[in-house]
CHARMM internal coordinates of N, CA and C (Angstrom, degrees):
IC EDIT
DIST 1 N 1 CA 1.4435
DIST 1 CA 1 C 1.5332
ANGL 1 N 1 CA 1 C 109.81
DIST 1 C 2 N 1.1904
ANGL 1 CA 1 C 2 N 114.18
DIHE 1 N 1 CA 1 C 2 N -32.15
DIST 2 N 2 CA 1.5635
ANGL 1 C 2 N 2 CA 117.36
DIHE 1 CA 1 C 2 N 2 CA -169.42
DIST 2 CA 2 C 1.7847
ANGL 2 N 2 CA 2 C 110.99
DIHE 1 C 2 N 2 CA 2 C -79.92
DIST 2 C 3 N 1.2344
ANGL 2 CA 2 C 3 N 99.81
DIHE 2 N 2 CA 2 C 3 N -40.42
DIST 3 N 3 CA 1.7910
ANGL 2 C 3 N 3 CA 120.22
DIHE 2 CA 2 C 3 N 3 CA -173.89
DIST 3 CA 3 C 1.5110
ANGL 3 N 3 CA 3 C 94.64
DIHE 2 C 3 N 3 CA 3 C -75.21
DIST 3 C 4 N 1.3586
ANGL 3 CA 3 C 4 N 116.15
DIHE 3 N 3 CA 3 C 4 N -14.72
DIST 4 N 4 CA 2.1348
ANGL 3 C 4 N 4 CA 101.44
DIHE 3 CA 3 C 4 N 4 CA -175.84
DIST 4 CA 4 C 1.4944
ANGL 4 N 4 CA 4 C 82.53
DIHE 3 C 4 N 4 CA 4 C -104.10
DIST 4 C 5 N 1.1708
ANGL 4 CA 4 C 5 N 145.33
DIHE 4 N 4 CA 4 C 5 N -34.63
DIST 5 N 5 CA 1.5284
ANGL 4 C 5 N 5 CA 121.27
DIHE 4 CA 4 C 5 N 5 CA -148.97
DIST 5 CA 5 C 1.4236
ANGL 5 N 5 CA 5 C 112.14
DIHE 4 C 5 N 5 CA 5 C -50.90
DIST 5 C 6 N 1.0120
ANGL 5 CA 5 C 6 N 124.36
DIHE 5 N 5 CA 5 C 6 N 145.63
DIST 6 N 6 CA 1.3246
ANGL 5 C 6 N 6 CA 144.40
DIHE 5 CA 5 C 6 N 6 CA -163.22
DIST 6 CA 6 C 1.6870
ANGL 6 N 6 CA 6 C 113.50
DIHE 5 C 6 N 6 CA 6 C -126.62
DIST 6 C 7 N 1.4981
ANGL 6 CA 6 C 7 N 114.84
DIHE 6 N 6 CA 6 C 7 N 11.89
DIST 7 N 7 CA 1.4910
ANGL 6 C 7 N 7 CA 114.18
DIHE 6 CA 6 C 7 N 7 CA -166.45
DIST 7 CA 7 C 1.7143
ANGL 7 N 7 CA 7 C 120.05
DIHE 6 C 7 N 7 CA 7 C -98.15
DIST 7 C 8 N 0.8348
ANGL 7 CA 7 C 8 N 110.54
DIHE 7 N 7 CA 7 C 8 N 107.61
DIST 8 N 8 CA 1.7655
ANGL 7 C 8 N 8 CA 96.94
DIHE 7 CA 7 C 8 N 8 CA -166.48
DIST 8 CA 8 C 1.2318
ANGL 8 N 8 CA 8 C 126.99
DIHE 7 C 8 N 8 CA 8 C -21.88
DIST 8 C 9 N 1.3860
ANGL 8 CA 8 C 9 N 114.87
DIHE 8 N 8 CA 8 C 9 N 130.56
DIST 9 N 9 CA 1.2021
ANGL 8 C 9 N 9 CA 148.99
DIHE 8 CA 8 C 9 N 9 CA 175.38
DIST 9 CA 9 C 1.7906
ANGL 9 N 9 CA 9 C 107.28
DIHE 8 C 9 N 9 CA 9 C -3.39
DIST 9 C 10 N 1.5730
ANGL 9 CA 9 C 10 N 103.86
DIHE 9 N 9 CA 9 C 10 N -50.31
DIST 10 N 10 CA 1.5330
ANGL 9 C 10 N 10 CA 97.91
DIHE 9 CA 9 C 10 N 10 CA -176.35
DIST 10 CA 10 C 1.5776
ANGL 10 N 10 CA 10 C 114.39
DIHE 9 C 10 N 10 CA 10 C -96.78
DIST 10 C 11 N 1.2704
ANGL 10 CA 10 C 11 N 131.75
DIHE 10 N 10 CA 10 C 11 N -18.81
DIST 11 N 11 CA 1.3361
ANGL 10 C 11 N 11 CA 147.95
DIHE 10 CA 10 C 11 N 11 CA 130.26
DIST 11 CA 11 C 1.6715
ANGL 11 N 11 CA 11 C 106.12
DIHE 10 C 11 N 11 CA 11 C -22.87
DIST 11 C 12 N 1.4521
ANGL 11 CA 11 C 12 N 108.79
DIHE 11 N 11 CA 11 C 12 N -79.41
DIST 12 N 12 CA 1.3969
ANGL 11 C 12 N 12 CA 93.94
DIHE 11 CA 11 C 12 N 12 CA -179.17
DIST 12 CA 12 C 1.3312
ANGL 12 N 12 CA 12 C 126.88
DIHE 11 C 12 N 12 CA 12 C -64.66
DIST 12 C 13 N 1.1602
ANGL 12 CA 12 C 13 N 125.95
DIHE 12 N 12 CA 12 C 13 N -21.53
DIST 13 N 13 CA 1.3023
ANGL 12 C 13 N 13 CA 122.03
DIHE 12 CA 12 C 13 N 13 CA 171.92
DIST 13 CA 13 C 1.2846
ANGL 13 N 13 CA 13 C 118.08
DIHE 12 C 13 N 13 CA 13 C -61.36
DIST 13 C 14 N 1.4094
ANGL 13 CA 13 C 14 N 129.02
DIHE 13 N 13 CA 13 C 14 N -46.70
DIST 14 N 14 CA 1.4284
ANGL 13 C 14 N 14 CA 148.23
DIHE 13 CA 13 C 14 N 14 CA -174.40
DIST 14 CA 14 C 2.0038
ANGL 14 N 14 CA 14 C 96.48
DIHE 13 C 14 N 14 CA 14 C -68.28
DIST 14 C 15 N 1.0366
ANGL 14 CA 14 C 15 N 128.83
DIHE 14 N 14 CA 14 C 15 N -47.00
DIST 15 N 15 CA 1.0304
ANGL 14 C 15 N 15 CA 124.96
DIHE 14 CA 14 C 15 N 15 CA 165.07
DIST 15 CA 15 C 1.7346
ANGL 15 N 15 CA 15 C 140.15
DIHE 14 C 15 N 15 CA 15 C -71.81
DIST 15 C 16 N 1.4574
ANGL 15 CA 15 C 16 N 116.44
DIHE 15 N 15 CA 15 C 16 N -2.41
DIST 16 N 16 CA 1.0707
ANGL 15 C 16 N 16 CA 148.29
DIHE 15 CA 15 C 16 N 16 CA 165.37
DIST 16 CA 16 C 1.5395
ANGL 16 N 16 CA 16 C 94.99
DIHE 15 C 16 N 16 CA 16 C -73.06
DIST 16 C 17 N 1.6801
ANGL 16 CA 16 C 17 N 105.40
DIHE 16 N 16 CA 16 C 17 N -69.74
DIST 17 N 17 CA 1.1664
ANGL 16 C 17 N 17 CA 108.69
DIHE 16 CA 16 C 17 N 17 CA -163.83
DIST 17 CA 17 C 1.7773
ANGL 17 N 17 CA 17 C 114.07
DIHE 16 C 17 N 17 CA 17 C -44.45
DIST 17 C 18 N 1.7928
ANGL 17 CA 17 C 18 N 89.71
DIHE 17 N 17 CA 17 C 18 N -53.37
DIST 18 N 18 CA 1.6999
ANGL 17 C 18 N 18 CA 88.46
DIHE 17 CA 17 C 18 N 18 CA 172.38
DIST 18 CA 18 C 1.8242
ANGL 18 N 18 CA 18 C 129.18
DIHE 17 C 18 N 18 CA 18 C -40.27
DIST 18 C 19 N 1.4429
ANGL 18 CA 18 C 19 N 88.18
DIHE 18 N 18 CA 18 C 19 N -62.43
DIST 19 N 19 CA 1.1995
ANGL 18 C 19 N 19 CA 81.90
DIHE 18 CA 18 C 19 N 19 CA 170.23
DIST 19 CA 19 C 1.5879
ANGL 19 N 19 CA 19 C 155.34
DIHE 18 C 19 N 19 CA 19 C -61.59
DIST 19 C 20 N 1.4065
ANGL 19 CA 19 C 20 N 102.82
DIHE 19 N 19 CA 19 C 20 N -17.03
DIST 20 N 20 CA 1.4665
ANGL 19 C 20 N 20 CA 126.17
DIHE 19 CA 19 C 20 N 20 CA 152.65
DIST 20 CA 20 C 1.8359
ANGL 20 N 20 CA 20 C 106.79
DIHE 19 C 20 N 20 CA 20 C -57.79
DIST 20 C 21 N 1.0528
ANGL 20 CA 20 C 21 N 108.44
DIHE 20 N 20 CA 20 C 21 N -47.70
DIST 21 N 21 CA 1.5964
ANGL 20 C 21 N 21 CA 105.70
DIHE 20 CA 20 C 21 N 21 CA 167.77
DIST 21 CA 21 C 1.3606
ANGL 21 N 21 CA 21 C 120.89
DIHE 20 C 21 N 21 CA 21 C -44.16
DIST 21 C 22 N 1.5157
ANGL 21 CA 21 C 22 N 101.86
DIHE 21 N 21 CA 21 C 22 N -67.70
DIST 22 N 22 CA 1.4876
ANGL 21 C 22 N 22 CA 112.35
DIHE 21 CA 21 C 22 N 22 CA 175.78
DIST 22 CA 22 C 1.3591
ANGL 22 N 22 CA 22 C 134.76
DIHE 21 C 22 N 22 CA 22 C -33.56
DIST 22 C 23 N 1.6182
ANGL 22 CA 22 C 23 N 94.35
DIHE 22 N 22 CA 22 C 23 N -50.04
DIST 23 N 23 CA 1.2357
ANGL 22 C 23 N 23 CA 107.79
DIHE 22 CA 22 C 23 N 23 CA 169.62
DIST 23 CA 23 C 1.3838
ANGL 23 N 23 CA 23 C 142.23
DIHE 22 C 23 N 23 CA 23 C -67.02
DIST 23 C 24 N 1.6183
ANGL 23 CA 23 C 24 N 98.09
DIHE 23 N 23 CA 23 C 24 N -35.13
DIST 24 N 24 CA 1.5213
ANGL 23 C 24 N 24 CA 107.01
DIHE 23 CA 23 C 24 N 24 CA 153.92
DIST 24 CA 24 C 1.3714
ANGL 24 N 24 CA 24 C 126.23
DIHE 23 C 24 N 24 CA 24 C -53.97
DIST 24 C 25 N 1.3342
ANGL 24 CA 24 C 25 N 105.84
DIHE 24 N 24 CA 24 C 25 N -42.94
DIST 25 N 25 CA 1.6402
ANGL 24 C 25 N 25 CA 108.99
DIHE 24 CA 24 C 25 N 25 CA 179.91
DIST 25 CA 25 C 1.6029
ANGL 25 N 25 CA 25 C 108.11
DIHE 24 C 25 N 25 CA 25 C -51.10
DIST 25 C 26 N 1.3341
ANGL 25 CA 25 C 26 N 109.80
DIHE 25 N 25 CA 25 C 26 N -56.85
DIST 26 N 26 CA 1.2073
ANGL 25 C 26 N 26 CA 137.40
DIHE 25 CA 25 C 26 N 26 CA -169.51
DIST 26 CA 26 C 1.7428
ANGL 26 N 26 CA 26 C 111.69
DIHE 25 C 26 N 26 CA 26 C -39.72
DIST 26 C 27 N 1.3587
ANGL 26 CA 26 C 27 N 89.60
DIHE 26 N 26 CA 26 C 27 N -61.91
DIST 27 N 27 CA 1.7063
ANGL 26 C 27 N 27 CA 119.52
DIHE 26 CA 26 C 27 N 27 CA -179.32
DIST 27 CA 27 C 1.6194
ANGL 27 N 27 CA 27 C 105.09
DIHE 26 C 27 N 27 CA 27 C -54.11
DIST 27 C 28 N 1.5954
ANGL 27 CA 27 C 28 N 114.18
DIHE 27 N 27 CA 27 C 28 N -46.27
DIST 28 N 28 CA 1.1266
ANGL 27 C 28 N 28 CA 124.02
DIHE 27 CA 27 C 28 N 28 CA -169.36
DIST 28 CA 28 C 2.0433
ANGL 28 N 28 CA 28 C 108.60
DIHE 27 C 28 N 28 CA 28 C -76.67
DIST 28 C 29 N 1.0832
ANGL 28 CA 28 C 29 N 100.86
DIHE 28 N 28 CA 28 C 29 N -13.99
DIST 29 N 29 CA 1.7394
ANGL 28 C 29 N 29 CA 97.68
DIHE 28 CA 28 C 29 N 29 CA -179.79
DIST 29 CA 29 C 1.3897
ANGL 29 N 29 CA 29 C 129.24
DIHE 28 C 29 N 29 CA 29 C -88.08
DIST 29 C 30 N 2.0018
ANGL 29 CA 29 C 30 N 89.50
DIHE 29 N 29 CA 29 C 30 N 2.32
DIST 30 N 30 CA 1.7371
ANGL 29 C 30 N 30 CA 90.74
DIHE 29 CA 29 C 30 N 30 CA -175.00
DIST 30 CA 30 C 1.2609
ANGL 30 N 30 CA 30 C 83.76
DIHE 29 C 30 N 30 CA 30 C -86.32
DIST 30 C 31 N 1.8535
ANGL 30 CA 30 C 31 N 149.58
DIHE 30 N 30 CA 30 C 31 N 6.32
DIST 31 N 31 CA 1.5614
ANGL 30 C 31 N 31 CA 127.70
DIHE 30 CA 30 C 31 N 31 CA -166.27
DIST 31 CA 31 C 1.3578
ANGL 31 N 31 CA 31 C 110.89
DIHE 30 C 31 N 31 CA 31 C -131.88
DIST 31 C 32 N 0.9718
ANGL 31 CA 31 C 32 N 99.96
DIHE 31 N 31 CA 31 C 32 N 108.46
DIST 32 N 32 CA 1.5689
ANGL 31 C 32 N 32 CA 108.64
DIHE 31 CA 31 C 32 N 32 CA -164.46
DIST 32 CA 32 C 1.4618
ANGL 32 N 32 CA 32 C 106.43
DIHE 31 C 32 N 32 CA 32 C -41.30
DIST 32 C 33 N 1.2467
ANGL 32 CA 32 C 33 N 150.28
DIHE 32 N 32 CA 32 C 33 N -30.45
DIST 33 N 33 CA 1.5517
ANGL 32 C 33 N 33 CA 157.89
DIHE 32 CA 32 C 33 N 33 CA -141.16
DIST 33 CA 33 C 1.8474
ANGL 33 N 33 CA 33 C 70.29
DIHE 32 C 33 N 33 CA 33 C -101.34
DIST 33 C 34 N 0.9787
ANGL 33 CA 33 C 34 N 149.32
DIHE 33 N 33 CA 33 C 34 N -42.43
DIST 34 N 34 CA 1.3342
ANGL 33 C 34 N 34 CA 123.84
DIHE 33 CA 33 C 34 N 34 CA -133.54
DIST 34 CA 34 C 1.7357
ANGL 34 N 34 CA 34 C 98.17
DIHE 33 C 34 N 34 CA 34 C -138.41
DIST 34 C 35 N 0.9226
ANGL 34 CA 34 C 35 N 102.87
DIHE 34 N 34 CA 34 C 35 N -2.46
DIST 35 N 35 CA 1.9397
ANGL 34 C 35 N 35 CA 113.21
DIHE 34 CA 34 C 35 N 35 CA 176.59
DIST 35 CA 35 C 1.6737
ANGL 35 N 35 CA 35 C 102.54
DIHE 34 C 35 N 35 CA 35 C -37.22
DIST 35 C 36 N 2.0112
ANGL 35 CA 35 C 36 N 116.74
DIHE 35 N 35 CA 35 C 36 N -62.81
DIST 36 N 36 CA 1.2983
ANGL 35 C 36 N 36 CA 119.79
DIHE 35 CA 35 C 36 N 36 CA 167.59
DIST 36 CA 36 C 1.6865
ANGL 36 N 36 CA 36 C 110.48
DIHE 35 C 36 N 36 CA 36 C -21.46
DIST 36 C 37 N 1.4838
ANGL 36 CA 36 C 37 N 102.47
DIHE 36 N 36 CA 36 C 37 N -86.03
DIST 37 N 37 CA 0.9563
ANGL 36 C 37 N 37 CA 101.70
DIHE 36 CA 36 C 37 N 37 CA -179.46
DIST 37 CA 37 C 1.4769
ANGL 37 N 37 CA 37 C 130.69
DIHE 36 C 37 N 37 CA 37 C -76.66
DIST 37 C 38 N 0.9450
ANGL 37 CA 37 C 38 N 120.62
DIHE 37 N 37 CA 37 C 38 N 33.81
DIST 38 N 38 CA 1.8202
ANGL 37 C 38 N 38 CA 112.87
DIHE 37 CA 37 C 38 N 38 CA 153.18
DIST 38 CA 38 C 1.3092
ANGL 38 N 38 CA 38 C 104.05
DIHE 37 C 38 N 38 CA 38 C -121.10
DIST 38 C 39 N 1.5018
ANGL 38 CA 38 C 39 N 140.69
DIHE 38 N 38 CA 38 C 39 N 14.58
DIST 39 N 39 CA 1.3904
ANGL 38 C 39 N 39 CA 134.28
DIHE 38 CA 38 C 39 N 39 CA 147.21
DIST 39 CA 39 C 1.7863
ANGL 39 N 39 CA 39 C 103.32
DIHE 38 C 39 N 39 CA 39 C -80.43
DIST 39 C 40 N 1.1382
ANGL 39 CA 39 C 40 N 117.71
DIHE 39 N 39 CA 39 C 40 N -37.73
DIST 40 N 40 CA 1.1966
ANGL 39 C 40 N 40 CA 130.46
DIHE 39 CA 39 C 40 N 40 CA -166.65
DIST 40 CA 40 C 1.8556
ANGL 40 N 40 CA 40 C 99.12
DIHE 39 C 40 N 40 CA 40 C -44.62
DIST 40 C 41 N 1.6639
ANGL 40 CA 40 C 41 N 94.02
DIHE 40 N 40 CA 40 C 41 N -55.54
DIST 41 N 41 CA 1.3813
ANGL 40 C 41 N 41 CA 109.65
DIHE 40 CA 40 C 41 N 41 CA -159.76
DIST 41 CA 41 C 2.1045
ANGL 41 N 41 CA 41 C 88.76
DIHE 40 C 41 N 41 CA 41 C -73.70
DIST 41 C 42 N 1.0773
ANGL 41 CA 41 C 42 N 134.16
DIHE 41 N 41 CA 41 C 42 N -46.53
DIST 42 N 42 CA 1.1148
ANGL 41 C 42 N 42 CA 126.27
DIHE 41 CA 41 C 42 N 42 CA -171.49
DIST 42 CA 42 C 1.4567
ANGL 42 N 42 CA 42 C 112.48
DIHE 41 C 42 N 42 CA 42 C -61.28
DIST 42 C 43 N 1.0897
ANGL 42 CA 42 C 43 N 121.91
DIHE 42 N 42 CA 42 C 43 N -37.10
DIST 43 N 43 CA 1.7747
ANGL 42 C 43 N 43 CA 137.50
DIHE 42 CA 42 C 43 N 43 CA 175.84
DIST 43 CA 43 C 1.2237
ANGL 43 N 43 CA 43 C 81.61
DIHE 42 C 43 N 43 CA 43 C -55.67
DIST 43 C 44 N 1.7761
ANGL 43 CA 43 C 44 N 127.47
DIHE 43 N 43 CA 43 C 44 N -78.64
DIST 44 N 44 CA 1.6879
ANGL 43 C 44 N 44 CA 118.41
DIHE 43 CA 43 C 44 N 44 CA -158.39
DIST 44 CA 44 C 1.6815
ANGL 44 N 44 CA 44 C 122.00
DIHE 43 C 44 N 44 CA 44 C -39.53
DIST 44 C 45 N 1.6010
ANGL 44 CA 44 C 45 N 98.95
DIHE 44 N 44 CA 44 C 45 N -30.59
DIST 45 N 45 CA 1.5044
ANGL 44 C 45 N 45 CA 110.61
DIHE 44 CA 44 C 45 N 45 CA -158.46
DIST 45 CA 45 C 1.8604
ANGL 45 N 45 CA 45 C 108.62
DIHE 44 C 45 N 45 CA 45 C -72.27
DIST 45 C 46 N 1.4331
ANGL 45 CA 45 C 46 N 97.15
DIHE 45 N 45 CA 45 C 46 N -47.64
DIST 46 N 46 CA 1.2375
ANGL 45 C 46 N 46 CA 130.18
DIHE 45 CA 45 C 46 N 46 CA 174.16
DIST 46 CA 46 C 1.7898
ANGL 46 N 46 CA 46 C 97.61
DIHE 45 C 46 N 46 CA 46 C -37.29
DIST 46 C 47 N 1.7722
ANGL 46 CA 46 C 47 N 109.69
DIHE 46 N 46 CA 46 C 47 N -74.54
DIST 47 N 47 CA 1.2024
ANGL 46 C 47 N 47 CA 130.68
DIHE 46 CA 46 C 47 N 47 CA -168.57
DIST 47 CA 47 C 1.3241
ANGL 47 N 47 CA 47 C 102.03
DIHE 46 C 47 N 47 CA 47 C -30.99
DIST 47 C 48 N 1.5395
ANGL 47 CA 47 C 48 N 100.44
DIHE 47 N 47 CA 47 C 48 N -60.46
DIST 48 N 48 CA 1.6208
ANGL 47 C 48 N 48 CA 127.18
DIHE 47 CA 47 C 48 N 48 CA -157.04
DIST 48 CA 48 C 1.6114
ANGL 48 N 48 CA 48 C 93.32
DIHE 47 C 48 N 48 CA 48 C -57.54
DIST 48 C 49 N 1.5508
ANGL 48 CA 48 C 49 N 113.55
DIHE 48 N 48 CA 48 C 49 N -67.01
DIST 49 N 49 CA 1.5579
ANGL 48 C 49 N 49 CA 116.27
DIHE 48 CA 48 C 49 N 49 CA 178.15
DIST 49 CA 49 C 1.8551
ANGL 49 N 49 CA 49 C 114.90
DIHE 48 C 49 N 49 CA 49 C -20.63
DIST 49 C 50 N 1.3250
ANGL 49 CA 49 C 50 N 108.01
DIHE 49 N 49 CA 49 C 50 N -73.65
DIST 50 N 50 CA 1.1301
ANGL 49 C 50 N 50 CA 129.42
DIHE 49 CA 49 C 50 N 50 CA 163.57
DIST 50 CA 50 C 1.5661
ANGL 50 N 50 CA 50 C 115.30
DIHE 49 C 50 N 50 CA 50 C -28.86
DIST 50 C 51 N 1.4274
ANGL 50 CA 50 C 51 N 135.30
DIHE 50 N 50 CA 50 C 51 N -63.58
DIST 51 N 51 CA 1.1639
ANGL 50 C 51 N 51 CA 140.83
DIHE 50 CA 50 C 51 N 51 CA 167.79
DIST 51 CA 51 C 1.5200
ANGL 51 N 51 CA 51 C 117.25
DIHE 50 C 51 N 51 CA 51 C -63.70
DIST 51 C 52 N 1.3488
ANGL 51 CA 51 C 52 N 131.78
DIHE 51 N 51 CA 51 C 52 N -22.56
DIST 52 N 52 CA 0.9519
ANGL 51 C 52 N 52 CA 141.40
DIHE 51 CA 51 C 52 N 52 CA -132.85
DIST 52 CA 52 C 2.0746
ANGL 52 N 52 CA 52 C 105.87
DIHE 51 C 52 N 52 CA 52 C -118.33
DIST 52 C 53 N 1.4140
ANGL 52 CA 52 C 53 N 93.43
DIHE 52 N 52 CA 52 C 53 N -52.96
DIST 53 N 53 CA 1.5500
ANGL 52 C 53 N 53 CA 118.13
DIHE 52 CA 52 C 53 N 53 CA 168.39
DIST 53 CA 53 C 1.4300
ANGL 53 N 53 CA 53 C 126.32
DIHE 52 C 53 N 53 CA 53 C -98.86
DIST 53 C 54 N 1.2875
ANGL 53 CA 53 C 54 N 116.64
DIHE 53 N 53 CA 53 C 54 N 127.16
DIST 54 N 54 CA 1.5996
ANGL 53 C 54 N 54 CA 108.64
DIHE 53 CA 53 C 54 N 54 CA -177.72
DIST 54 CA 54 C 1.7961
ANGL 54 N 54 CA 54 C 80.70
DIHE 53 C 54 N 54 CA 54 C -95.79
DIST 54 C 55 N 1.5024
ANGL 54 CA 54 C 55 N 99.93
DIHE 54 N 54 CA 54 C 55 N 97.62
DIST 55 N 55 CA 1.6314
ANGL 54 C 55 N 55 CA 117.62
DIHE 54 CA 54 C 55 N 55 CA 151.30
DIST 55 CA 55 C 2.0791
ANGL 55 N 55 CA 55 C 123.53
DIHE 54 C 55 N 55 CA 55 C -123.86
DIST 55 C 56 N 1.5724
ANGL 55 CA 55 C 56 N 94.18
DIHE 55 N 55 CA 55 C 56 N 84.30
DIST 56 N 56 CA 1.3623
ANGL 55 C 56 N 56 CA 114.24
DIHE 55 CA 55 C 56 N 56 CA 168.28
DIST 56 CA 56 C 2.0859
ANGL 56 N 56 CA 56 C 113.85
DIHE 55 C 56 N 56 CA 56 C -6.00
DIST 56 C 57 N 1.3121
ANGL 56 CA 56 C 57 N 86.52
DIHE 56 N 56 CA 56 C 57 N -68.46
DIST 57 N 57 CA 1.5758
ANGL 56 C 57 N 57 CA 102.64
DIHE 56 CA 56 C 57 N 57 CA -171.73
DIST 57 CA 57 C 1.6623
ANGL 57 N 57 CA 57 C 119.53
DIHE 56 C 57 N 57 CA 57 C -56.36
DIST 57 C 58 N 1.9319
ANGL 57 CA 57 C 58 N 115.61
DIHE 57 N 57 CA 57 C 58 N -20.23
DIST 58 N 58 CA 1.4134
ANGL 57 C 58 N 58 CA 122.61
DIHE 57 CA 57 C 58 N 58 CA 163.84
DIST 58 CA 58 C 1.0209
ANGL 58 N 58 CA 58 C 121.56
DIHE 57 C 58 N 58 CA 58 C -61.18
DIST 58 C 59 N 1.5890
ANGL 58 CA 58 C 59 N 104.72
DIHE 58 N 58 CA 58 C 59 N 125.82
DIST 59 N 59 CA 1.0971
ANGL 58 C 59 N 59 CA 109.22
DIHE 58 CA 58 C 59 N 59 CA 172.56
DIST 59 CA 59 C 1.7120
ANGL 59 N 59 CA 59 C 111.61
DIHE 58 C 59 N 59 CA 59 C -126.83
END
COOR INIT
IC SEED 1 N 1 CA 1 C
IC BUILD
């Protein structure tokens, strides 16, 4: 998915970034000590999406 993106240069970067977020969150919920914080980081990513993309359909 990452090697086809096709989205301009600063688009993809900003969306990399998200997704490095995501994933942390993600990574972080299989451990119980850190569950808090890997929703924490998925809420931020989300936020960021939202601030980040003019996408109509977010809600």
């Amino acid at each position: 998915m990452v090697d086809s993106c096709e989205l301009p240069a600063e688009a993809d970067a900003a969306l990399h970034l998200l997704l490095a977020e995501l994933i942390e969150g993600t990574n972080a919920l299989s451990q119980a000590e850190r569950r808090e914080a890997g929703l924490e980081h998925i809420v931020t990513a989300l936020q960021h999406y939202a601030e980040t993309f003019d996408e109509p359909l977010w809600r």
